[in-house]
ZAGU-795501 format. One line per field, with one value per residue (C-alpha): x, y, z. Coordinates in Angstrom, 3 decimals, always signed. Layout:
REM ZAGU-795501
px X,...
py Y,...
pz Z,...
END
This chain:
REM ZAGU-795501
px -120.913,-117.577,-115.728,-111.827,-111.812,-108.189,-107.953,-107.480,-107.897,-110.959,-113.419,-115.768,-118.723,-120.721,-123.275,-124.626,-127.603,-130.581,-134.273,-134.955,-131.421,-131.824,-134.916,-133.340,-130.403,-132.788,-134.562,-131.369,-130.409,-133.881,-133.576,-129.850,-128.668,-126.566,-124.701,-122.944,-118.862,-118.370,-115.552,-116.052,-115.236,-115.134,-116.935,-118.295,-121.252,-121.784,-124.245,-123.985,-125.992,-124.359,-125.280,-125.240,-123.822,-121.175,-117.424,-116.785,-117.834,-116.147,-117.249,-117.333,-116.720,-116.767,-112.697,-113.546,-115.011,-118.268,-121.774,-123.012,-123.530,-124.470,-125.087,-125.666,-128.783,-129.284,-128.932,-127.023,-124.064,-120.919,-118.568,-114.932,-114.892,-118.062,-118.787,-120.020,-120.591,-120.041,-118.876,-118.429,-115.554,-114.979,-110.882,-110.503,-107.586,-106.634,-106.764,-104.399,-102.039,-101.857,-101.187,-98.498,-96.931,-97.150,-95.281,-92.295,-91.443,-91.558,-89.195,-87.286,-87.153,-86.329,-82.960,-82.549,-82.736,-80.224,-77.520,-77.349,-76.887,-74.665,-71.779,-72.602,-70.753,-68.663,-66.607,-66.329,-65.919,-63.183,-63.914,-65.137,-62.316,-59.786,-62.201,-61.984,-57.762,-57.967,-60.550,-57.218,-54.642,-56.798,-56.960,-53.164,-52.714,-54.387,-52.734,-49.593,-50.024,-51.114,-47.768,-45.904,-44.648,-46.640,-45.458,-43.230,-46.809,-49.160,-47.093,-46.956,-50.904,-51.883,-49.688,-50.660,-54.545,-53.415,-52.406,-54.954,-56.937,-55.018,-55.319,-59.142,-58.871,-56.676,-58.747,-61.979,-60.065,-58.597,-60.302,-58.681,-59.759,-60.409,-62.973,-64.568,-64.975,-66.397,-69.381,-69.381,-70.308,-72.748,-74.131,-74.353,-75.305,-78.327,-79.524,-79.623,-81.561,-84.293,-83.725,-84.777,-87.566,-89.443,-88.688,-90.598,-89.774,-88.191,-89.923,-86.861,-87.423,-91.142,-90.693,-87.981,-90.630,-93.575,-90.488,-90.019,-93.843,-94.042,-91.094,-92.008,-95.395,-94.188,-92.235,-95.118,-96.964,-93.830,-93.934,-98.242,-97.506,-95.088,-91.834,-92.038,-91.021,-87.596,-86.547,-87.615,-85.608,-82.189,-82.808,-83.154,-80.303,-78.015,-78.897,-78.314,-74.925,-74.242,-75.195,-73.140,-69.946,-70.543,-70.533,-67.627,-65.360,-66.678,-65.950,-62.538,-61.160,-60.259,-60.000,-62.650,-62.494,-63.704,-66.441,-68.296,-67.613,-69.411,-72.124,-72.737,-73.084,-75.542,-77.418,-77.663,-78.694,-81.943,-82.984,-82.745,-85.374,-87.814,-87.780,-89.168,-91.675,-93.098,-93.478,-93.398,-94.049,-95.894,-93.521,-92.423,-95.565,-96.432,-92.396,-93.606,-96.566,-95.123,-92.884,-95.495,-96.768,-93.924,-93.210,-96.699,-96.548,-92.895,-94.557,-97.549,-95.283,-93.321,-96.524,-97.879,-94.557,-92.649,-94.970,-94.774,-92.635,-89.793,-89.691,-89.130,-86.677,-84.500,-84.750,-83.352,-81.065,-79.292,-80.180,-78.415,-74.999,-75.516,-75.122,-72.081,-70.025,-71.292,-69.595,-66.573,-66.034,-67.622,-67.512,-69.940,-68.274,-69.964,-67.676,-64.610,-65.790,-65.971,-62.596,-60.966,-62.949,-61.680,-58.112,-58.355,-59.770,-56.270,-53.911,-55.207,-54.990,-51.498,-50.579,-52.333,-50.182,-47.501,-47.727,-48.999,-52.286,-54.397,-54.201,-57.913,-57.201,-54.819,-57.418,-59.924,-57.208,-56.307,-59.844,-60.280,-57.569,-59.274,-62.719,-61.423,-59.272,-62.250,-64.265,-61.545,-61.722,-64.953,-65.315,-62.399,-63.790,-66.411,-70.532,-71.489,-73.846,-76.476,-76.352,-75.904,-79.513,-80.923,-79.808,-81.170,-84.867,-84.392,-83.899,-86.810,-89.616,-88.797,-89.205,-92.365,-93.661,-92.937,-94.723,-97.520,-97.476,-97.501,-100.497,-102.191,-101.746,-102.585,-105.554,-106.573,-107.745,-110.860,-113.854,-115.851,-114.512,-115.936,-114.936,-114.938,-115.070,-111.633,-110.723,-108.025,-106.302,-104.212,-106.205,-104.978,-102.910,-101.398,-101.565,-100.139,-98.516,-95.495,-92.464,-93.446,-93.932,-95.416,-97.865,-100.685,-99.443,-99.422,-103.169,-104.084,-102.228,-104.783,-107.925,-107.103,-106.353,-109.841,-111.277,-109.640,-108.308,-104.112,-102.181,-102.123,-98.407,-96.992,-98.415,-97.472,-99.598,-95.423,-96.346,-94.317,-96.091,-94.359,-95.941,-97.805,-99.632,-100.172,-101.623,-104.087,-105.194,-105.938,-107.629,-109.718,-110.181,-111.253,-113.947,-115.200,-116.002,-113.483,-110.328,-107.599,-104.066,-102.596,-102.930,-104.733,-105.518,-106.190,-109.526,-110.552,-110.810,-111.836,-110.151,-112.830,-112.247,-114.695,-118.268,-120.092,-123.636,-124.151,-126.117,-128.357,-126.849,-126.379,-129.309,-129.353,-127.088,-128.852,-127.912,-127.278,-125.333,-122.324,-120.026,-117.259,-114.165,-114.141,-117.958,-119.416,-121.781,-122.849,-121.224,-120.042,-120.976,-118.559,-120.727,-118.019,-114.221,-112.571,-111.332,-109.278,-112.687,-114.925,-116.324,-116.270,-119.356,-117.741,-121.118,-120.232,-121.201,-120.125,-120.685,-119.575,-118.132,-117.666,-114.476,-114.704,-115.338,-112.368,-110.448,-113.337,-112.746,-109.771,-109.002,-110.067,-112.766,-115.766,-119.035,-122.899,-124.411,-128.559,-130.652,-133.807,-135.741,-134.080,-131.623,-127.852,-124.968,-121.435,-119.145,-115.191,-114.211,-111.789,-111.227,-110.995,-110.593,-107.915,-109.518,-112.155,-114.994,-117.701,-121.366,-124.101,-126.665,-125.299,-122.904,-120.206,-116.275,-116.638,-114.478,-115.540,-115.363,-116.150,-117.461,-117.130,-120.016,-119.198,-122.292,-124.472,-127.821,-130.682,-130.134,-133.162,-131.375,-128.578,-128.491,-130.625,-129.836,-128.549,-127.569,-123.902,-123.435,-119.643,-118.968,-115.633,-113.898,-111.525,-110.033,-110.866,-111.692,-112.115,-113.201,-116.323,-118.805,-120.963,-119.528,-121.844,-120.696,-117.490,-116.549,-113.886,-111.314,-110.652,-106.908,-106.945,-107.906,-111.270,-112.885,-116.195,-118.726,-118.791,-121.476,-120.961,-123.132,-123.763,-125.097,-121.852,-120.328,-116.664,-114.459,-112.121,-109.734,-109.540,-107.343,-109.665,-109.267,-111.189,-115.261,-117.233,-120.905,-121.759,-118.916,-115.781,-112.814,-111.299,-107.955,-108.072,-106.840,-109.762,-112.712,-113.254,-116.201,-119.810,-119.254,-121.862,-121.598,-123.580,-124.506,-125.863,-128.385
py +65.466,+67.411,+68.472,+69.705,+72.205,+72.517,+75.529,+74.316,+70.089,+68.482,+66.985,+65.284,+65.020,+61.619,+61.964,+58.582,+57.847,+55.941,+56.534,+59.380,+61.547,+60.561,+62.369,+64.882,+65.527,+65.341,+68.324,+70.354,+69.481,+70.820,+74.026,+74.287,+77.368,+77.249,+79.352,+78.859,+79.317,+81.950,+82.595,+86.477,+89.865,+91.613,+94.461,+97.377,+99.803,+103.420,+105.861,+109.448,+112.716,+115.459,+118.436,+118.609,+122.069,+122.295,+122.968,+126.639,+130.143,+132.895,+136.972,+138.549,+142.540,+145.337,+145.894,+149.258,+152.004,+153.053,+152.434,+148.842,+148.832,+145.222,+142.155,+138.487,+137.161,+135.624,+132.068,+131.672,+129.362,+130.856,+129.146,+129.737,+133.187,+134.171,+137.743,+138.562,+142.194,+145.675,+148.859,+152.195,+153.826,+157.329,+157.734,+160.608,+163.200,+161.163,+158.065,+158.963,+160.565,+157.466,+155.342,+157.860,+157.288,+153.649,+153.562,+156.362,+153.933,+150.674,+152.776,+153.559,+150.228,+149.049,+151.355,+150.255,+146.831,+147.847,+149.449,+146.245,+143.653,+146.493,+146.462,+142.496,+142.308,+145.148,+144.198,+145.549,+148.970,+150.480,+151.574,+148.203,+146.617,+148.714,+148.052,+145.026,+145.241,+146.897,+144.344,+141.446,+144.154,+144.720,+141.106,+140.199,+142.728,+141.407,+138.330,+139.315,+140.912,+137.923,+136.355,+138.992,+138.880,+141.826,+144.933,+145.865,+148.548,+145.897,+143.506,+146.344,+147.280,+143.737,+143.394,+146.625,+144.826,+141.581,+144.396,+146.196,+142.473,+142.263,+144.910,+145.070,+141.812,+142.832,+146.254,+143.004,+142.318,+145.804,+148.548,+151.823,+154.626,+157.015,+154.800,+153.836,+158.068,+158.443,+155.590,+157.090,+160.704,+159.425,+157.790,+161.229,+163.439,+160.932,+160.574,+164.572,+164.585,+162.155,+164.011,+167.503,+165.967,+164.820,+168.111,+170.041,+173.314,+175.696,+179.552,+181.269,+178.498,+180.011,+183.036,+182.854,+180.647,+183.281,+186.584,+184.240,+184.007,+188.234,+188.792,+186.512,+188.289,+191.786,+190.549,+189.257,+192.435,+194.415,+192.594,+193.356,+197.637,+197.648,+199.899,+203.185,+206.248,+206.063,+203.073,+204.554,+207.593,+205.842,+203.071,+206.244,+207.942,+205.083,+204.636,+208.400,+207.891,+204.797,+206.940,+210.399,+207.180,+205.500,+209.641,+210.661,+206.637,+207.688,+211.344,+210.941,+207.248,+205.182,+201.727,+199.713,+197.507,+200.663,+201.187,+198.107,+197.787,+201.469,+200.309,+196.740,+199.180,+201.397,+198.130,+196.503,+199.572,+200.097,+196.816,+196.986,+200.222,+198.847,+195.486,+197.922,+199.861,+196.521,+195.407,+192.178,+189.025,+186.583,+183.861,+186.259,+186.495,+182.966,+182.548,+185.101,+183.264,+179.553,+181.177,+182.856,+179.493,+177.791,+179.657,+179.158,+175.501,+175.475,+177.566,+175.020,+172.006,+173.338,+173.725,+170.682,+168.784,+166.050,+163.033,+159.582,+158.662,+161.346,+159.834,+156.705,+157.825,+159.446,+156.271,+154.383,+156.401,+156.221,+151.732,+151.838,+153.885,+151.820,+148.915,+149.922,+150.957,+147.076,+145.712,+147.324,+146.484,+142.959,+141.805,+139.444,+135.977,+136.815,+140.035,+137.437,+135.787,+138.390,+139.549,+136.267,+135.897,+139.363,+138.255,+135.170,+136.983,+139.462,+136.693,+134.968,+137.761,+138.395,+134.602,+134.501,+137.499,+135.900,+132.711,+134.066,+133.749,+130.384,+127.917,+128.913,+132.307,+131.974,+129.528,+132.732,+134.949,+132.867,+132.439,+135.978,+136.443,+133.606,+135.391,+138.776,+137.089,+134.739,+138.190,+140.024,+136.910,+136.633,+140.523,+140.053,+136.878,+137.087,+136.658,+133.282,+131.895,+132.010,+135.292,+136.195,+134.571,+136.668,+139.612,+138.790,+137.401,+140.674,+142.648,+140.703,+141.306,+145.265,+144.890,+142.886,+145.677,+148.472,+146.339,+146.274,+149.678,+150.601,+148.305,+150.354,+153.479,+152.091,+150.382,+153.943,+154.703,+152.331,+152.720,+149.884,+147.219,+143.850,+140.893,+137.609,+134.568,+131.752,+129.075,+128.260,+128.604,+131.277,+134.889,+137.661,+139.603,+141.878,+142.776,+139.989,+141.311,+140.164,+139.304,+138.407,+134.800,+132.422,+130.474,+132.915,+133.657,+129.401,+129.368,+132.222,+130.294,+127.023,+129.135,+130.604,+127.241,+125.833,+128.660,+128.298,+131.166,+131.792,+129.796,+126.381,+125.726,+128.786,+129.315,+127.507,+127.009,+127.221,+130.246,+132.777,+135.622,+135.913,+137.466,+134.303,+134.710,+138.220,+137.274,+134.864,+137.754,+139.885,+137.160,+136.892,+140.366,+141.255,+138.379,+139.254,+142.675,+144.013,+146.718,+145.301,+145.789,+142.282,+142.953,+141.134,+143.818,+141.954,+143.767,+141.918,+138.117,+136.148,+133.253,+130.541,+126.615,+126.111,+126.857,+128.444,+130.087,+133.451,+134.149,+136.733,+140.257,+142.534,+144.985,+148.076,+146.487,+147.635,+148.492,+152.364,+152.363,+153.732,+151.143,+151.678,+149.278,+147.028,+147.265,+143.445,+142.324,+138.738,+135.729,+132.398,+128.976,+126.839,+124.046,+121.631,+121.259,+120.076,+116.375,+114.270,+112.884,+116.365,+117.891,+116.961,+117.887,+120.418,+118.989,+117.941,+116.460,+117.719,+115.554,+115.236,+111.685,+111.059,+110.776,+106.974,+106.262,+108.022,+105.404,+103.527,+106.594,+107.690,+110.215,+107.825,+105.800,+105.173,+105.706,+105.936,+108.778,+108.561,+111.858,+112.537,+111.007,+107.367,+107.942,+106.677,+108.433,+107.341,+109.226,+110.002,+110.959,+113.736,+115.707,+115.103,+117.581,+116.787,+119.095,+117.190,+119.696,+119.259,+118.192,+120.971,+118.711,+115.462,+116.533,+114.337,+115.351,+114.663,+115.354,+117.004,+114.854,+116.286,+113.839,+114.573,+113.150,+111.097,+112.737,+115.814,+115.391,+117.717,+121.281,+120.611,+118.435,+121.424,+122.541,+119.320,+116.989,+113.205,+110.270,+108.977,+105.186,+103.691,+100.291,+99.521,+96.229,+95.571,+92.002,+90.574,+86.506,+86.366,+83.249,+85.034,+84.075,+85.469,+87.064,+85.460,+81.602,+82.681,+80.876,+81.908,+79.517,+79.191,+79.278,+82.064,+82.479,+81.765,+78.393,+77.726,+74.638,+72.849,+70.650,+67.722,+65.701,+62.818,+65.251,+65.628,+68.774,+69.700,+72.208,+73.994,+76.656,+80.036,+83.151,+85.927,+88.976,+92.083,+92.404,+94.580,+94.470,+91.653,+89.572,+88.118,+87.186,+83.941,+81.750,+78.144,+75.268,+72.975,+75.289,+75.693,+77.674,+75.679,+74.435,+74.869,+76.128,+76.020,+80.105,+80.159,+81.783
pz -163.491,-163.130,-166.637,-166.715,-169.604,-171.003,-173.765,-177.781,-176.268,-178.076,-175.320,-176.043,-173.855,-172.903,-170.982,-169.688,-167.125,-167.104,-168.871,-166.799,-167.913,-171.084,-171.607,-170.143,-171.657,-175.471,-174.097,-173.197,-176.909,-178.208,-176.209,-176.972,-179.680,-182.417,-185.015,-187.891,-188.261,-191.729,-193.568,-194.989,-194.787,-191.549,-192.157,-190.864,-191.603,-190.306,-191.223,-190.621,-192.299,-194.264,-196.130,-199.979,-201.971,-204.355,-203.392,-203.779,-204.083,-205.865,-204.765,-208.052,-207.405,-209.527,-211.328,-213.309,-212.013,-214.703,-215.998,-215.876,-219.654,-219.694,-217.003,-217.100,-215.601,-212.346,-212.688,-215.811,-215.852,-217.062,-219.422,-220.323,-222.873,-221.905,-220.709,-217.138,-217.582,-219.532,-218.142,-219.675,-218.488,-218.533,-217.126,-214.868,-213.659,-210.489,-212.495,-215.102,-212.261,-210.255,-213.657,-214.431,-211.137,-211.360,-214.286,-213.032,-209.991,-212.054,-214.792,-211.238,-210.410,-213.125,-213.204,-210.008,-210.668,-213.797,-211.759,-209.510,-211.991,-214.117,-210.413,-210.303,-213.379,-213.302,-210.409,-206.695,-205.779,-205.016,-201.428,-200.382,-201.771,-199.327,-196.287,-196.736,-197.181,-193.736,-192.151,-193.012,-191.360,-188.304,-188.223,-188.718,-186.043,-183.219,-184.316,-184.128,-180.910,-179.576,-180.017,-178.585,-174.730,-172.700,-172.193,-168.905,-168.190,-168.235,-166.522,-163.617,-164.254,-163.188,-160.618,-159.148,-159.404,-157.195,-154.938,-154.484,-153.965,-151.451,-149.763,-149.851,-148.602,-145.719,-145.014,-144.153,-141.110,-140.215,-141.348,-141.030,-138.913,-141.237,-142.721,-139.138,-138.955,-141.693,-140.731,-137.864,-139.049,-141.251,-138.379,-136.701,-139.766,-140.146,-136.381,-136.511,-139.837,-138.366,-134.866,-136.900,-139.046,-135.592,-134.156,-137.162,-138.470,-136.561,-136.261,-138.151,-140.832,-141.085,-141.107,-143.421,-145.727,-145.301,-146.193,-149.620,-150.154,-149.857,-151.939,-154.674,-154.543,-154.887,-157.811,-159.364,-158.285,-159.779,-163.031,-163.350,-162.090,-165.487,-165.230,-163.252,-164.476,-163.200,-164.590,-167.724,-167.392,-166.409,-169.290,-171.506,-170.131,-170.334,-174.316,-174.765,-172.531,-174.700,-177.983,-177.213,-176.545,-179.863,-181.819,-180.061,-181.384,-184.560,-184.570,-182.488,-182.798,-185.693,-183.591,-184.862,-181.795,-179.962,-182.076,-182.565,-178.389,-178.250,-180.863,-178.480,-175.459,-177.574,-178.577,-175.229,-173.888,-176.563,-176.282,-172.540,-173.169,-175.308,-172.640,-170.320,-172.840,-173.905,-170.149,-169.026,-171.259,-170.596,-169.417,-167.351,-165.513,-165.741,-164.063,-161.110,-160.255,-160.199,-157.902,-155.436,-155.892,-154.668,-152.053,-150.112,-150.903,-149.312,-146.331,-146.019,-145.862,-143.211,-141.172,-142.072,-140.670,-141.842,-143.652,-142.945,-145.859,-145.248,-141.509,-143.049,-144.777,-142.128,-140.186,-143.411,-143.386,-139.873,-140.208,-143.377,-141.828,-138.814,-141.129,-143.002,-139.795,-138.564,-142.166,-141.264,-137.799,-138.636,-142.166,-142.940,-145.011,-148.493,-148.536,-147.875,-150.639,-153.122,-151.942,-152.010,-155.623,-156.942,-155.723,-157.818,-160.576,-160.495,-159.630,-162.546,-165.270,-164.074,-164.631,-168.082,-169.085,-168.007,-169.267,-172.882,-175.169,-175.194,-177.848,-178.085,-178.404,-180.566,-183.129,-182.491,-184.151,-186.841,-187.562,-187.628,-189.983,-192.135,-192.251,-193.341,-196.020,-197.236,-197.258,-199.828,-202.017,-201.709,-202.871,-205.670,-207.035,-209.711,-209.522,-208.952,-211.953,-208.594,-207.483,-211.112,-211.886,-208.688,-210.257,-213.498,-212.231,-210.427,-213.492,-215.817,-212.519,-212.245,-216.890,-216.393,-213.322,-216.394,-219.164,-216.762,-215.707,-219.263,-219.650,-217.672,-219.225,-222.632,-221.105,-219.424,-223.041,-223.552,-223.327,-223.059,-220.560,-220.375,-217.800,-219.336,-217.784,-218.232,-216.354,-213.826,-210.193,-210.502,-210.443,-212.561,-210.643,-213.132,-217.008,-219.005,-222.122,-224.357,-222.664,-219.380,-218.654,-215.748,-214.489,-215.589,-219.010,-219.085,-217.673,-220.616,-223.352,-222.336,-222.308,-225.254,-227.147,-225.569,-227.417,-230.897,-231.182,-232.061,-235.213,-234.949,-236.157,-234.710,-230.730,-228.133,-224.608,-222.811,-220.590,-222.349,-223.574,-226.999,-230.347,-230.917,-227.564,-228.642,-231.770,-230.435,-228.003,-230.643,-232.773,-228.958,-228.486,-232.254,-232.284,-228.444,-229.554,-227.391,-227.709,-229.833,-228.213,-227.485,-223.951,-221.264,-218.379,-214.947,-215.135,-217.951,-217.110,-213.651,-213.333,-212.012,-211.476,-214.351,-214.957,-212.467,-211.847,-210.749,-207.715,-206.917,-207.866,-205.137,-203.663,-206.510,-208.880,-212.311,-216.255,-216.056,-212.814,-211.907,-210.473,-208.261,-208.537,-205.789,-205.191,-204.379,-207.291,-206.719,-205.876,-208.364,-207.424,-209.239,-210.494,-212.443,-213.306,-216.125,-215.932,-217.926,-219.396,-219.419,-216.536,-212.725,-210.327,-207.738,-205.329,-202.172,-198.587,-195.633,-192.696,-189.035,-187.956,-184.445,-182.923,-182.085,-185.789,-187.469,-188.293,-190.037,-192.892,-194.696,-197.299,-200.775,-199.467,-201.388,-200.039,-200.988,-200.725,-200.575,-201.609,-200.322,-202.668,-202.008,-205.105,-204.181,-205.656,-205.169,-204.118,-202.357,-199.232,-200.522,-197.389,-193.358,-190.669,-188.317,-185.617,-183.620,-183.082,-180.218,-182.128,-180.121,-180.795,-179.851,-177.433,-179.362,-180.380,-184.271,-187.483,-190.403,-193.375,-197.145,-199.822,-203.474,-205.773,-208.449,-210.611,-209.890,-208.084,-208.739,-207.398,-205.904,-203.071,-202.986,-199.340,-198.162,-195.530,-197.354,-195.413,-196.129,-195.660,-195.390,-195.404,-194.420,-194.987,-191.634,-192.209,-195.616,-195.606,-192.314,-189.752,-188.119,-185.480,-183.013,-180.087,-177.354,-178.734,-176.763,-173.264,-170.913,-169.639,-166.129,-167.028,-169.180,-173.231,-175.068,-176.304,-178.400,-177.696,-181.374,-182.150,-184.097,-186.357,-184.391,-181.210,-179.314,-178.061,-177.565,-176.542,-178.859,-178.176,-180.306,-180.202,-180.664,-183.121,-183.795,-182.456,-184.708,-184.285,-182.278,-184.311,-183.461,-185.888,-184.277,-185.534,-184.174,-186.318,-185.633,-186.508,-190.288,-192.640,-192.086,-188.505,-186.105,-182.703,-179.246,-178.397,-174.782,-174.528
END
């Protein structure tokens, strides 16, 4: 029997026959499957597996140099005020130099600082005032120019350029004769360079090289003999000549040009003498061989012949003049074109004189004239209430740099230096003492108040460093056992989230040592935070999701979290990766996600492998049935076989939503929570 399906039209099936279909059609309706239409949450479940540890680590290292006096023990969870470790320090030479220094350049940065904010509000000096005066006159100038007619020279200087345009043009098509000579002898002059090249030396050209190579030998040879004896003699004679000339000016003349010529001659000639006595130097030497050196190279390149590369040369050469006498007698078009452009170019300069300055040039200049006047007012006026603040956040950073340099110095007197434990983000990163302020005088101030310690009516956790903060530093400091200034050195708190366990100390780190600063000692596991409500457990999972899944998790969502042991623990998806990474093992692109636990496990599980189950709601109250109840319409869309409660089945349209595990979300008018539908099977 043929059925017309027709999407969201109830039909009702009747199926009619005789005994024999009837029996049938009851065992079709025995085999036949069903499901049940629910109206839920559309929901999905993922498991994936993470590793549990705790948030952060912190490298504690050595910030004095001295004896480890005293040491916490492995293990031991450190609270806010309590002491890591002891060192003796002992300050030496250097030390106390480079403290010195340090505080010399802050107290020179500090007058610097001075002497800037001092001109802010003095006023502008008097030289940059009267550059700035001559930047508006320069300006004017050129303005003014710019309005004037042009001068009868440069009228006659850019007509004399459209002529000579012109002429170059002209010379394309008839170049003169002079120039067609002068191609022409280049032609020549080339041809009989290449011509000689091929030819090779000539003999007289030998010879003359090997006469160079002997002379410049018997120099050299000359230079290694030393002088002879007659050189010696005439250099002698001509100082006693020059000598006998200088006695007789002095005995004779009174000109005193005379005399100092006479004692130049008598000078010349001595150190001309003792030239020769010495011999030769040796540069000298070293000058007389590169020569004999020369010389035979010159002598074996002439009988090796001309290389490759000089012939190709020569025959560049005589192309390239071959070329320029063909451009003359037959320009090529792009040299029209540069002509005609250059003519243009001069044609149009002389109009532009002519007819005057642009409007735009003329905005340029009075735009110039605008910016050098805005720069003199700008250099008369007074110090903005800006620039003044610069100057003055300027001035208090250089004061706090000396009030920590100064900390230093003081601090280069004790001790005994312990490192205490505080909590907070910001590290100490400099001595806090009075009158500096900030966020790590603010983070001290809290610690401080956690502890007890400073007057209750009179400090005030604001982040200024005043005597009140001083006082409860001292109060800190007396009670800690430690040296009582009112200081806080940055060597003598780490600044941690909030309690935290030491790890194993480093490999020879024992009481008695001598520590360097700097030196790693062990590392801090930061086990807890402070909350609004106490403390918050720093553990954490970190687990890979794969790619397909990441928008079944977002930053917020609440998970479970089960241990080894089959405990759960809630916990937060605080943190997700935005760079997929590819999984080795699995060979899946995945995300790193981080889940924060609402309440410590066992350190036990710390390191172990947990499972991490999300369940994520995707359409709340939802109309949900299996996926396989669905039937495809020959005309397009999606219908569902409903079974009534007398036995019949019909056909009712649906507009499909989401699928998530095996389930559909469907919207259809006629289907409702508890209905029951045929699933083929």
């Amino acid at each position: 029997m043929a059925v017309v399906v027709v999407a969201a039209v109830a039909v009702t099936l009747v199926v009619a026959g005789d005994e024999t279909g009837r029996d049938t059609d009851e065992q079709a309706e025995a085999d036949m499957s069903t499901a049940m239409v629910s109206q839920r949450d559309l929901t999905e479940y993922l498991e994936i597996t993470g590793t549990l540890d705790y948030e952060g680590t912190v490298t504690l290292t050595a910030r004095n140099n001295g004896v480890l006096m005293n040491l916490a023990e492995e293990g031991t969870v450190l609270r806010q005020g309590e002491q890591i470790y002891l060192v003796l320090y002992e300050p030496s030479d250097a030390g106390t130099a480079r403290i010195l220094a340090g505080v010399a350049s802050a107290r020179d940065a500090l007058s610097i600082a001075a002497d800037k904010l001092s001109d802010a509000t003095a006023g502008p000096d008097e030289a940059d005032v009267a550059a700035a005066r001559a930047a508006v006159a320069e300006a004017m100038e050129a303005r003014d120019r710019l309005a004037e007619p042009p001068s009868d020279a440069e009228i006659s200087s850019a007509k004399a350029a459209v002529a000579a345009a012109l002429e170059a043009l002209d010379a394309l098509d008839n170049p003169t004769q002079a120039d067609l000579a002068v191609a022409r002898v280049d032609i020549a002059t080339a041809e009989v360079g290449l011509a000689d090249l091929r030819a090779g030396p000539s003999k007289a050209d030998i010879n003359a090289a090997r006469a160079a190579v002997q002379t410049a030998k018997q120099a050299l040879a000359d230079l290694n003999a030393g002088p002879s004896e007659a050189e010696i003699d005439t250099a002698e004679a001509v100082r006693l000549a020059a000598w006998e000339r200088l006695r007789d000016e002095l005995q004779d003349s009174d000109n005193e040009v005379d005399i100092e010529l006479a004692r130049a001659e008598l000078l010349t000639a001595e150190e001309a003498l003792a030239e020769l006595l010495a011999g030769p130097t040796d540069a000298e030497i070293d000058d007389a061989e590169a020569r004999v050196l020369t010389a035979e190279e010159a002598v074996a390149e002439l009988l090796a012949g001309p290389t490759d590369a000089e012939i190709d040369d020569a025959e560049a050469q005589v192309l390239a003049a071959k070329e320029r006498l063909d451009l003359l007698e037959n320009p090529t078009e792009a040299q029209y074109a540069q002509a005609r452009a250059d003519l243009d170019t001069a044609t149009e300069a002389l109009s532009d004189l002519r007819a005057g300055p642009t409007p735009a040039e003329t905005d340029a200049a009075e735009a110039a004239v605008l910016t050098s006047e805005q720069a003199l007012a700008d250099l008369l006026a007074e110090v903005s209430p800006a620039e003044l603040a610069a100057l003055e956040a300027s001035m208090a950073s250089a004061q706090a740099e000396l009030v920590s340099a100064q900390a230093d110095m003081a601090a280069d007197a004790e001790t005994y230096r312990p490192l205490f434990v505080m909590y907070g983000p910001t590290p100490a990163y400099r001595n806090m003492a009075e009158g500096l302020e900030g966020d790590d005088i603010l983070q001290l101030e809290k610690n401080l108040a956690d502890l007890g310690f400073g007057d209750i009516e009179a400090f005030e956790v604001d982040g200024v460093f005043d005597q009140h903060t001083a006082g409860a530093v001292r109060q800190w400091q007396r009670e800690s056992g430690q040296h009582v200034d009112g200081m806080v050195s940055a060597t003598d708190v780490l600044f941690v989230a909030g309690p935290s366990v030491i790890g194993s100390w480093e490999q020879g780190i024992e009481l008695g040592q001598e520590l360097e600063a700097g030196r790693t000692l062990a590392s801090l596991t930061v086990v807890e935070t402070p909350a609004q409500d106490g403390m918050s457990t720093t553990q954490r999972v970190a687990a890979n999701l794969p790619l397909s899944d990441r928008d079944l998790v977002s930053v917020g969502v609440a998970v479970n979290v089960e241990l080894p042991d089959d405990t759960d623990v809630a916990g937060t998806v605080t943190a997700i990766n935005p760079s997929p990474l590819l999984d080795a093992q699995t060979g899946e692109n995945v995300v790193e996600v981080t889940i924060l636990l609402s309440a410590p496990a066992s350190d036990v599980w710390i390191g172990a492998t947990v499972t991490v189950e999300i369940t994520q709601t995707l359409i709340p109250d939802a109309l949900v049935l299996p996926a396989t109840a669905l039937l495809a319409l020959v005309e397009g869309g999606s219908a569902v076989e409903v079974l009534d409660a007398n036995g019949s089945v019909r056909l009712v349209g649906v507009e499909t939503g989401l699928f998530v595990d095996g389930d559909v979300e469907v919207i259809s008018p006629e289907l409702e929570a508890g209905m029951r539908i045929v699933v083929p099977r």
